[in-house]
N, CA, C and O of each residue as an XYZ file, in Angstrom:
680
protein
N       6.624     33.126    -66.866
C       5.294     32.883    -67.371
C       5.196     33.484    -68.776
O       5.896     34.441    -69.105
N       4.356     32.930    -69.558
C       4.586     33.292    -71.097
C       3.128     34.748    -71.197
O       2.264     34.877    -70.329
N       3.199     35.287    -71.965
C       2.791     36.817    -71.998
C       1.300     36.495    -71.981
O       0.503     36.942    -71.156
N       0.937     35.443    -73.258
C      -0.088     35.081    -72.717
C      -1.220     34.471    -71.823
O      -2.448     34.527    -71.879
N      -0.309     33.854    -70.956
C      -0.431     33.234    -69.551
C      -0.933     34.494    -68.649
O      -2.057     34.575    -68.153
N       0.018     35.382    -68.536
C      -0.321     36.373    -67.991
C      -1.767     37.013    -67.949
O      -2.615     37.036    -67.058
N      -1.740     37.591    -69.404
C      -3.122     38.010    -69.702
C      -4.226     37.614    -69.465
O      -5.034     38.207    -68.751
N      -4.420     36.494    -70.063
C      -5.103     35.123    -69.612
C      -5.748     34.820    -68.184
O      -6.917     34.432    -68.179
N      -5.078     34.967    -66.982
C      -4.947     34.557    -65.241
C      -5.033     35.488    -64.655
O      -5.684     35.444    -63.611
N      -4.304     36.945    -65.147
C      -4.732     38.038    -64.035
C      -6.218     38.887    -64.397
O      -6.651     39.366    -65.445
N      -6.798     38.816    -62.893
C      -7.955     39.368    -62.744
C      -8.190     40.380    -61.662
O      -7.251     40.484    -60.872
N      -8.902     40.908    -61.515
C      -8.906     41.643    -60.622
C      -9.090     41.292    -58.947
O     -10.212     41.253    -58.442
N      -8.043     41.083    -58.284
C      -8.358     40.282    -56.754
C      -9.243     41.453    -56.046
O      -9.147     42.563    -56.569
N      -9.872     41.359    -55.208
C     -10.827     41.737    -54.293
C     -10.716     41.090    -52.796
O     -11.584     41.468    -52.009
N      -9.696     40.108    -52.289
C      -9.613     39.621    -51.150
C      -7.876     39.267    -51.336
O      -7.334     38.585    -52.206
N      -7.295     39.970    -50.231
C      -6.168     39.798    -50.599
C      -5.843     38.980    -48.740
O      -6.723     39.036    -47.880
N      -4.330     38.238    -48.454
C      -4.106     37.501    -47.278
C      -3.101     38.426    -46.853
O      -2.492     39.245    -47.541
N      -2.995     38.153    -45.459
C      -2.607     39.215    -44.585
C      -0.428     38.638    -45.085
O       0.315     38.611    -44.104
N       0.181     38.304    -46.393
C       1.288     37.224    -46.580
C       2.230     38.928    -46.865
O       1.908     40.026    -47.320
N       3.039     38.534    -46.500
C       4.057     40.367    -47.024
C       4.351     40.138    -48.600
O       4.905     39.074    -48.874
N       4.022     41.078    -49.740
C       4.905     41.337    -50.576
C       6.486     41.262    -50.408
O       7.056     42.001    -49.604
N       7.045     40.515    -51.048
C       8.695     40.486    -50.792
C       9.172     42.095    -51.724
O       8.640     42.725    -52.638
N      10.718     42.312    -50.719
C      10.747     43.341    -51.858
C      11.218     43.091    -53.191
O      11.004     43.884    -54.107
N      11.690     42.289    -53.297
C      12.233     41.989    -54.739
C      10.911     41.787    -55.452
O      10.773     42.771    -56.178
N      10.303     41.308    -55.531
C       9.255     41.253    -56.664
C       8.700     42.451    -56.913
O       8.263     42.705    -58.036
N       8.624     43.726    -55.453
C       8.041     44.516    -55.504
C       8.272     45.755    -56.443
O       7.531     46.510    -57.071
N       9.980     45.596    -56.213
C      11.042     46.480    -57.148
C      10.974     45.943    -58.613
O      11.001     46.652    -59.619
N      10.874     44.487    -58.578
C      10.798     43.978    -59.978
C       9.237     44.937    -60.514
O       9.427     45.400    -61.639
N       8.099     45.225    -60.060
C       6.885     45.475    -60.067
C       6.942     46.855    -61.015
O       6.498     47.053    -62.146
N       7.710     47.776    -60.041
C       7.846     49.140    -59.961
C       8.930     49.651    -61.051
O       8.965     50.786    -61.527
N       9.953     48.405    -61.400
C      10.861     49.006    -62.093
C      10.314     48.717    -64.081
O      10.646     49.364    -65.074
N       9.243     47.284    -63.925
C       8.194     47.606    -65.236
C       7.361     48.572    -65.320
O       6.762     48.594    -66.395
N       7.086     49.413    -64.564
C       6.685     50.291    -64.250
C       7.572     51.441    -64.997
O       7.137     52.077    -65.957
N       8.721     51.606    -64.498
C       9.540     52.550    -64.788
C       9.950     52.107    -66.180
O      10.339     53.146    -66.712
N      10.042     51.340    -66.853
C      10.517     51.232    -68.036
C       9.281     51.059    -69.066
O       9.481     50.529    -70.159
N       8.257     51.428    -68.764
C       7.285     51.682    -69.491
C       7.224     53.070    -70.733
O       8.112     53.922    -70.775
N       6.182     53.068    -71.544
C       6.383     54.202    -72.731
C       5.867     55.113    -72.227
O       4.854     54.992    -71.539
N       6.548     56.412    -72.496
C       5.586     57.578    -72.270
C       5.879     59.147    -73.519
O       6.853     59.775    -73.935
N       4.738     59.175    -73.651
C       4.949     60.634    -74.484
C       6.098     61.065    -74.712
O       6.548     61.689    -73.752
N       7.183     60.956    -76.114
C       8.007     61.828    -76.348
C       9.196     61.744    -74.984
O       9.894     62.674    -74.581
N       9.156     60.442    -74.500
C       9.819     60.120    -73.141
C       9.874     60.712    -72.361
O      10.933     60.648    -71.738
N       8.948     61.553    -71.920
C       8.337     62.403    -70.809
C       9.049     61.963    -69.585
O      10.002     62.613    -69.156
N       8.613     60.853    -68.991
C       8.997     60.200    -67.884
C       7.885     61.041    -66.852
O       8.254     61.426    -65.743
N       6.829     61.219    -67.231
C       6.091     61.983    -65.655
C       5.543     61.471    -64.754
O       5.365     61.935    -63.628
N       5.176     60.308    -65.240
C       4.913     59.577    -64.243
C       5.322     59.325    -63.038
O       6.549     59.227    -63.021
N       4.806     59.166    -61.952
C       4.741     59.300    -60.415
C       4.287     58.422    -60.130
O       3.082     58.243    -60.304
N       5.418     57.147    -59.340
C       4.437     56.202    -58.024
C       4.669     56.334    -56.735
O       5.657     56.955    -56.344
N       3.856     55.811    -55.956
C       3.337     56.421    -54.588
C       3.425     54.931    -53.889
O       2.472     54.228    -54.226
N       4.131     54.442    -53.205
C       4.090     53.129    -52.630
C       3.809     53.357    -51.410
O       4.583     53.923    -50.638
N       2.395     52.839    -51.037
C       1.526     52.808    -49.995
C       1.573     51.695    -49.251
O       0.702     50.872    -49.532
N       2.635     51.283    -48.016
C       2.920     50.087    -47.091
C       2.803     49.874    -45.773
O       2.562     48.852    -45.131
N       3.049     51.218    -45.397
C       3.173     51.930    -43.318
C       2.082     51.572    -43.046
O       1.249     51.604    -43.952
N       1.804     51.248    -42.131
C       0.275     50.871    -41.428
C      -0.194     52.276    -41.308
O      -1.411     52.363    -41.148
N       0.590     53.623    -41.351
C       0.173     54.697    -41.412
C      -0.663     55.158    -42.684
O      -1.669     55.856    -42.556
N      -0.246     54.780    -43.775
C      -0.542     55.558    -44.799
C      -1.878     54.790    -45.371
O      -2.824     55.266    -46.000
N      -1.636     53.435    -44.940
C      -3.077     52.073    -45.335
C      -4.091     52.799    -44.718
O      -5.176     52.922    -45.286
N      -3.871     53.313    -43.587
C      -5.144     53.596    -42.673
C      -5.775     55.203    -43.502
O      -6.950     55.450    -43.775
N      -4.504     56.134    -43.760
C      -4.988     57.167    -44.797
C      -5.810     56.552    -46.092
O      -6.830     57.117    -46.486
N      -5.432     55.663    -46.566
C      -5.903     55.224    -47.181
C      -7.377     54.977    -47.094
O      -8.254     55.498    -47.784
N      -7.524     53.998    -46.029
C      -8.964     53.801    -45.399
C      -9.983     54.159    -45.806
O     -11.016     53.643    -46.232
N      -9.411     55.586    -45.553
C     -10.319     56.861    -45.272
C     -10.969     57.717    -46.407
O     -11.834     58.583    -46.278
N     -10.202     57.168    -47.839
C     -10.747     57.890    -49.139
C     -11.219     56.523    -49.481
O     -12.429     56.684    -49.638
N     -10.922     55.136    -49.707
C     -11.618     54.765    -50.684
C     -11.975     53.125    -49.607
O     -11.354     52.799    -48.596
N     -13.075     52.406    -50.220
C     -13.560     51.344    -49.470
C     -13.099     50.001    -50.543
O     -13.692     48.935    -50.712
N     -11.930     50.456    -51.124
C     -11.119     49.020    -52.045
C      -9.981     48.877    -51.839
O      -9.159     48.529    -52.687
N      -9.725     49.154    -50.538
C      -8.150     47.816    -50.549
C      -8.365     46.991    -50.364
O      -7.344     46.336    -50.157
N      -9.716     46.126    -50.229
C      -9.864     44.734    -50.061
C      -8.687     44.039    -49.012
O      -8.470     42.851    -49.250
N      -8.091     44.499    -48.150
C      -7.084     43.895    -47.052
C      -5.617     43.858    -47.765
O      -4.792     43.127    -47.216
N      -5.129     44.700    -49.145
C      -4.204     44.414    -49.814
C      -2.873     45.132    -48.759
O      -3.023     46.215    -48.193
N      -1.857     44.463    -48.669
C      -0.987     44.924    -47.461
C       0.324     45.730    -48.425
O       1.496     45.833    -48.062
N      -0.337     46.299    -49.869
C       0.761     47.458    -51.119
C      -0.543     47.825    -51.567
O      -1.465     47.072    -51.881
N      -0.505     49.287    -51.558
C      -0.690     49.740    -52.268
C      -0.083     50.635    -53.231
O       0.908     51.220    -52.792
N      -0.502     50.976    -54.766
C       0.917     51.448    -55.297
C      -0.163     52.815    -55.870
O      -1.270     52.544    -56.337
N       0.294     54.175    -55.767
C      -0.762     55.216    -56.111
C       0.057     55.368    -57.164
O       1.266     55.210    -56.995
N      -0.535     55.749    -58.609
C       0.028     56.224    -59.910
C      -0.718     57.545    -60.496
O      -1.939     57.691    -60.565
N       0.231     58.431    -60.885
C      -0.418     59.743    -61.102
C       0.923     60.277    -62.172
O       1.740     59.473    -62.620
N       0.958     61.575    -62.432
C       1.946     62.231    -63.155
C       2.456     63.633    -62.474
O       2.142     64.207    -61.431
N       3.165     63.859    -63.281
C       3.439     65.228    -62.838
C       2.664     66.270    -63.909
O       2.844     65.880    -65.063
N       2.161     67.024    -63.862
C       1.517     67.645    -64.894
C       2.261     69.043    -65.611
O       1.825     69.481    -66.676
N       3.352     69.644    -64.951
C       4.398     70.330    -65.523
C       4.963     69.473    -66.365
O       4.924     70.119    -67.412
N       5.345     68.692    -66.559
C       6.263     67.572    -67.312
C       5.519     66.942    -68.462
O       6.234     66.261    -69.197
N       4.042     67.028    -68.834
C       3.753     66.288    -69.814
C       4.482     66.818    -71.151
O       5.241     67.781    -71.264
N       4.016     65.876    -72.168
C       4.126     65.848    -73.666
C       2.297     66.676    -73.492
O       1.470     66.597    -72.583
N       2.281     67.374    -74.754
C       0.657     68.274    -74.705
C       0.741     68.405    -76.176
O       1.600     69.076    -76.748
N      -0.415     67.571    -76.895
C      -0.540     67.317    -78.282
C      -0.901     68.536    -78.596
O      -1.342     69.426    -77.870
N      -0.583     68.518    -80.282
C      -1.073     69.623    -81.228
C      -1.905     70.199    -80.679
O      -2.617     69.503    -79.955
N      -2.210     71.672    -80.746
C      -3.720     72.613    -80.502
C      -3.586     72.618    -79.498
O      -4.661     73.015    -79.049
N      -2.707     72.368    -78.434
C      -2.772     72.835    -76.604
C      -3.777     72.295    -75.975
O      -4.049     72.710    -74.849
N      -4.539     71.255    -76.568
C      -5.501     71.095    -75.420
C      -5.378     70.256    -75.168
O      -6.481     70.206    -74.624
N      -4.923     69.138    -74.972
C      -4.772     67.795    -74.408
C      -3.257     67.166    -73.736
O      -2.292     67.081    -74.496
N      -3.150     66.831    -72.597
C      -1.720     66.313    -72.298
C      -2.006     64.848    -72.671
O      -3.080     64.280    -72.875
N      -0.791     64.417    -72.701
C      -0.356     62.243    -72.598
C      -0.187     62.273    -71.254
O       0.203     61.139    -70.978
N      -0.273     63.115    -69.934
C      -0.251     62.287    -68.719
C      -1.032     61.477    -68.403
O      -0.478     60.476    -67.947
N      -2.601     61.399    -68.437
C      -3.110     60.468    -67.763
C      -2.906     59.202    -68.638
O      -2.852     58.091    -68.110
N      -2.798     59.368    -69.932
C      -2.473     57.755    -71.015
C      -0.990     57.488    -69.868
O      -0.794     56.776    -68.883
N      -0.508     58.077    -70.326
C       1.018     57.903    -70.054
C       1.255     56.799    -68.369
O       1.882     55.743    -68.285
N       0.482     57.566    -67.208
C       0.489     57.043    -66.288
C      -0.358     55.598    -66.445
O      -0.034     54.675    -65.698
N      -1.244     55.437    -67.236
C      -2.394     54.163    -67.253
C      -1.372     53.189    -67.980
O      -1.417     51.969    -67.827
N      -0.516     53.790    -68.723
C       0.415     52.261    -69.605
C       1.494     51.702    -68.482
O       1.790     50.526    -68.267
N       1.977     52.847    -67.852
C       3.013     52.682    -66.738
C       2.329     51.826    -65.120
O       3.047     51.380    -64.225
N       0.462     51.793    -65.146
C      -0.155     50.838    -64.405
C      -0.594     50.332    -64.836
O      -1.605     49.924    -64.264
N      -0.323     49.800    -66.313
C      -1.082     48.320    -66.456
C       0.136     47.610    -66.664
O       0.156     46.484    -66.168
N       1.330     48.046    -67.376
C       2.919     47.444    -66.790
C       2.675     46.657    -66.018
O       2.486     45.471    -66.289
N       2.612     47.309    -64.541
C       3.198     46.709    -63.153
C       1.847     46.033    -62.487
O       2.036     45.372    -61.466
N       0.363     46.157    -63.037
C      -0.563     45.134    -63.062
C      -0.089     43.822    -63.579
O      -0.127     42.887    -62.779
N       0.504     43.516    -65.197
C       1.012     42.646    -65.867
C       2.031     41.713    -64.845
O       1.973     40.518    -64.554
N       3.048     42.859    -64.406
C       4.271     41.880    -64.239
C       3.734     42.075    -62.369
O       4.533     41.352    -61.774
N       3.124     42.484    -61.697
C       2.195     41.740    -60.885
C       2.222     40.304    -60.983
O       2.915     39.475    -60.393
N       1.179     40.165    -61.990
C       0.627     38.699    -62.198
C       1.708     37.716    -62.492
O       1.748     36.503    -62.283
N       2.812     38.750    -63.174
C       3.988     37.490    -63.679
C       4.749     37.438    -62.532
O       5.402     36.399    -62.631
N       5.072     38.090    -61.311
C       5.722     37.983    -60.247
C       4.984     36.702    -59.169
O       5.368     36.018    -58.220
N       3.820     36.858    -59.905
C       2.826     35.577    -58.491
C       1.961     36.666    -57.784
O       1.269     36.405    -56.800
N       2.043     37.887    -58.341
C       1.303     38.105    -57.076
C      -0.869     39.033    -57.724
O      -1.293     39.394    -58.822
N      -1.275     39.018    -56.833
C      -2.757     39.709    -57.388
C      -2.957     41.308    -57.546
O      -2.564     42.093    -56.683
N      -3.503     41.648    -58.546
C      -3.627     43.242    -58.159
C      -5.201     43.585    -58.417
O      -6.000     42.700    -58.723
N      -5.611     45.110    -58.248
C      -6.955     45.413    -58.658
C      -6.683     47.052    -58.795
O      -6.267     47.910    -58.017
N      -7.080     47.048    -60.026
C      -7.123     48.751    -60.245
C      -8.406     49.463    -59.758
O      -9.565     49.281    -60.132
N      -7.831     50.472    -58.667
C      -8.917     50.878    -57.871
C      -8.862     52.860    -58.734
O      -7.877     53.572    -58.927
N     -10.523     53.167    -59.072
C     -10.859     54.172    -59.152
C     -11.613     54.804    -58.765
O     -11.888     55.938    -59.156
N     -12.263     54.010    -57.647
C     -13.511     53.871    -56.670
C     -12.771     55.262    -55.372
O     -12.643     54.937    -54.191
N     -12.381     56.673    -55.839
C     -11.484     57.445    -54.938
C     -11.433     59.096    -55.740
O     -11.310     59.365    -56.935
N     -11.535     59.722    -54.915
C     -11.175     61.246    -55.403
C      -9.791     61.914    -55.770
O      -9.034     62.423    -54.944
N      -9.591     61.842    -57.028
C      -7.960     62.183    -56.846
C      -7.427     62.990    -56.266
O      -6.279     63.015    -55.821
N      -8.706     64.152    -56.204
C      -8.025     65.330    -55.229
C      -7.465     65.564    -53.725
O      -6.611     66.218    -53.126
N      -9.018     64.121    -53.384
C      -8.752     64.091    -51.692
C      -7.377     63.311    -51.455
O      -6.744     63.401    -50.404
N      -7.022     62.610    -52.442
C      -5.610     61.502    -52.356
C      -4.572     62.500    -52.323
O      -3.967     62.606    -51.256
N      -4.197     63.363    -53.417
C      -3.452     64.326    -53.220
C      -3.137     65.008    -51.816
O      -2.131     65.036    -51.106
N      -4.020     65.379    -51.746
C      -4.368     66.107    -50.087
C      -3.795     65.375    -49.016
O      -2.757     65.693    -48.434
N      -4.518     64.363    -48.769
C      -4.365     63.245    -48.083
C      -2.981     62.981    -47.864
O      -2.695     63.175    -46.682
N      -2.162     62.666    -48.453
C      -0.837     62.238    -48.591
C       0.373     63.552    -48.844
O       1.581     63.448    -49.056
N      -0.383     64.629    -48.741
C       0.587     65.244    -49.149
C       1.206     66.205    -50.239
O       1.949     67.172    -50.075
N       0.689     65.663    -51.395
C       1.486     65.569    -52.623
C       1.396     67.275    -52.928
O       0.655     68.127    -52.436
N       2.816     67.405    -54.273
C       2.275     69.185    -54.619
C       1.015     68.945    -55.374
O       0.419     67.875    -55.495
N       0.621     70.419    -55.991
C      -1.007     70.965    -56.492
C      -0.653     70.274    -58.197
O      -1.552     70.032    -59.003
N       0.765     70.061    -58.460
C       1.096     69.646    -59.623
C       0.589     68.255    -59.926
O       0.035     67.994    -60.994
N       0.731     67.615    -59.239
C       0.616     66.030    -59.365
C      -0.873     66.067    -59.187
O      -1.597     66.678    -58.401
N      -1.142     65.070    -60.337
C      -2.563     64.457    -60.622
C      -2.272     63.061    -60.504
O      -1.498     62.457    -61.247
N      -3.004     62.494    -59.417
C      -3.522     60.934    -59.449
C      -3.999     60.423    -60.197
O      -5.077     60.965    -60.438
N      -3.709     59.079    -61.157
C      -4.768     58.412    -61.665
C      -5.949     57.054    -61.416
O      -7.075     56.693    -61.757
N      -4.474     56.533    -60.356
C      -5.071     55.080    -60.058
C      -4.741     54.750    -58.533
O      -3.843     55.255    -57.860
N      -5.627     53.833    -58.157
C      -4.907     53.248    -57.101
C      -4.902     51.641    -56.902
O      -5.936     50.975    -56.843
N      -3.295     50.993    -56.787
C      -3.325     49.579    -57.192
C      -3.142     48.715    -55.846
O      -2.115     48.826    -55.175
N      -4.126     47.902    -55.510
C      -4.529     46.978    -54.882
C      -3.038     45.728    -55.116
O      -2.624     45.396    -56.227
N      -2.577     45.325    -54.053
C      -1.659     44.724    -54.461
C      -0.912     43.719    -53.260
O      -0.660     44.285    -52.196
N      -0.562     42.310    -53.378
C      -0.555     41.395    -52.862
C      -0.573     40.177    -53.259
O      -0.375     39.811    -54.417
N      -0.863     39.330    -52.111
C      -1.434     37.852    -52.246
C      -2.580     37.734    -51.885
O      -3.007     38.094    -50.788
N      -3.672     36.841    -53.403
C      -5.062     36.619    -53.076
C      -5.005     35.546    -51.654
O      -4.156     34.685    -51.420
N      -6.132     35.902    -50.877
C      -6.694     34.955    -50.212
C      -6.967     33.810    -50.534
O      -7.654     33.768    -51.554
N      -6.735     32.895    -50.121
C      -7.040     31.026    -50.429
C      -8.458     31.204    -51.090
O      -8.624     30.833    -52.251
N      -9.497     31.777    -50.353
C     -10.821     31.955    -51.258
C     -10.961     33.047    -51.846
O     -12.144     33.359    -51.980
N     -10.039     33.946    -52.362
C     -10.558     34.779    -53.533
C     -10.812     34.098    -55.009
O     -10.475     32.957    -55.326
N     -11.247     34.724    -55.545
C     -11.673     34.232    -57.154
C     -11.863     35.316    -57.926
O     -12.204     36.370    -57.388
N     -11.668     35.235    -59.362
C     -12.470     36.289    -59.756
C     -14.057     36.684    -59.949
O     -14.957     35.859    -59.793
N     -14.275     38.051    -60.308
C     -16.110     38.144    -60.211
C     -16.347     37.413    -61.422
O     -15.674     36.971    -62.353
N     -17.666     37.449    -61.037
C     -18.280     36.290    -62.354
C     -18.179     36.800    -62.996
O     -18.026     36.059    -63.967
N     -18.140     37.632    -63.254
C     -18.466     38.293    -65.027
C     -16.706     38.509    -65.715
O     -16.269     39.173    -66.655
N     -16.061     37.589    -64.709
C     -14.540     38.746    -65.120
C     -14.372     38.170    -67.177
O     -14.015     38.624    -68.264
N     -14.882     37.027    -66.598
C     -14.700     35.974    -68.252
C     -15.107     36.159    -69.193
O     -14.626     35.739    -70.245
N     -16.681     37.229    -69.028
C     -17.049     38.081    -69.892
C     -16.565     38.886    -71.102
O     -16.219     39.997    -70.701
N     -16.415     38.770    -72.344
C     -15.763     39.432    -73.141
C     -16.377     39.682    -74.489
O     -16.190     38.753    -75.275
N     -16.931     40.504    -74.867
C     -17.151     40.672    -76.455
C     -16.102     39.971    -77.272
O     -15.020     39.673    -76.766
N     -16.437     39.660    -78.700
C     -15.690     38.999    -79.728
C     -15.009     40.101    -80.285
O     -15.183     41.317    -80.213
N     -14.192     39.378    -80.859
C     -13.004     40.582    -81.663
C     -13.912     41.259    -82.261
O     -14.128     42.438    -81.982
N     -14.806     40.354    -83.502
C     -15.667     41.086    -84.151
C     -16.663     42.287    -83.623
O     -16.847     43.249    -84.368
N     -17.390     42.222    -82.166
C     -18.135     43.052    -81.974
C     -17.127     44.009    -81.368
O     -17.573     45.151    -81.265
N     -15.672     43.811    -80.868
C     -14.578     45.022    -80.289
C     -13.933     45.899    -81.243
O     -13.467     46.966    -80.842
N     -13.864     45.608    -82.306
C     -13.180     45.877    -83.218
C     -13.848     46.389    -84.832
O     -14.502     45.562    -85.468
N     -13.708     47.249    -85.181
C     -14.205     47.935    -86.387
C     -12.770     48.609    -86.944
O     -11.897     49.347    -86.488
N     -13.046     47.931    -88.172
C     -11.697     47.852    -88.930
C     -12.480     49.042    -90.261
O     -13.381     48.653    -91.004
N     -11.982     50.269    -90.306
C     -12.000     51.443    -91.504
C     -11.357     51.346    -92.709
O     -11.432     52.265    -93.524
């Protein structure tokens, strides 16, 4: 599919069909993922592939958006490991992890399949929840699958300001 095709078609699914993710697309998913940019090549980024009927049901239980998606993919960092700009106060993990999930959102859509970036969730209780060390910070959680015959996107997905009103050029 051509890059702008991509961009273009993927939206955010909200009804996903009970069809399995294959793994190959899934690895194809995860490994744009992994070859994504990060801070000074940090690499901190952390994914969390959410599939066991065990861990869906943990899932459940923090957030009310898997929409029936039968992957979920949790993205977070490691926070020992960032790049931490000039003046100490700021890390590139959470950028870092958001380029490394909109990657595997992208090649999602170019694999065939639907995703939805879920933030509708407590990162802390996810942590908890699953396990993870006190190091790792969550950022996202990705909805992921095949849309339902009647999903669509929301109305407003088409919605978009003009370059002109997005953009202020200095």
């Amino acid at each position: 599919m051509e890059f702008k095709e991509v961009i273009r078609n993927r939206y955010s699914c909200k009804k996903y069909s009970d069809r399995k993710v294959e793994e190959e697309k899934l690895l194809a998913i995860l490994e744009a993922g992994r070859l994504a940019p990060t801070a000074k090549n940090a690499q901190e980024q952390r994914t969390y592939v959410l599939q066991s009927k065990e861990a869906l049901e943990k899932l459940d239980q923090i957030t009310p958006c898997r929409y029936g998606a039968p992957v979920v993919l949790m993205v977070g960092f490691n926070r020992d490991e960032t790049f931490t700009y000039p003046g100490g106060k700021y890390s590139a993990g959470s950028e870092d992890a958001t380029i490394v999930a909109t990657h595997m959102i992208l090649s999602a859509e170019d694999e065939g399949l639907n995703s939805c970036w879920i933030n509708m969730f407590d990162p802390d209780v996810a942590r908890e929840t699953f396990g993870l060390p006190e190091n790792i910070e969550i950022v996202m959680l990705m909805d992921l699958g095949y849309a339902a015959e009647d999903a669509k996107p929301s109305p407003r997905h088409l919605e978009r300001r003009s370059v002109a009103q997005a953009v202020e050029v200095l």
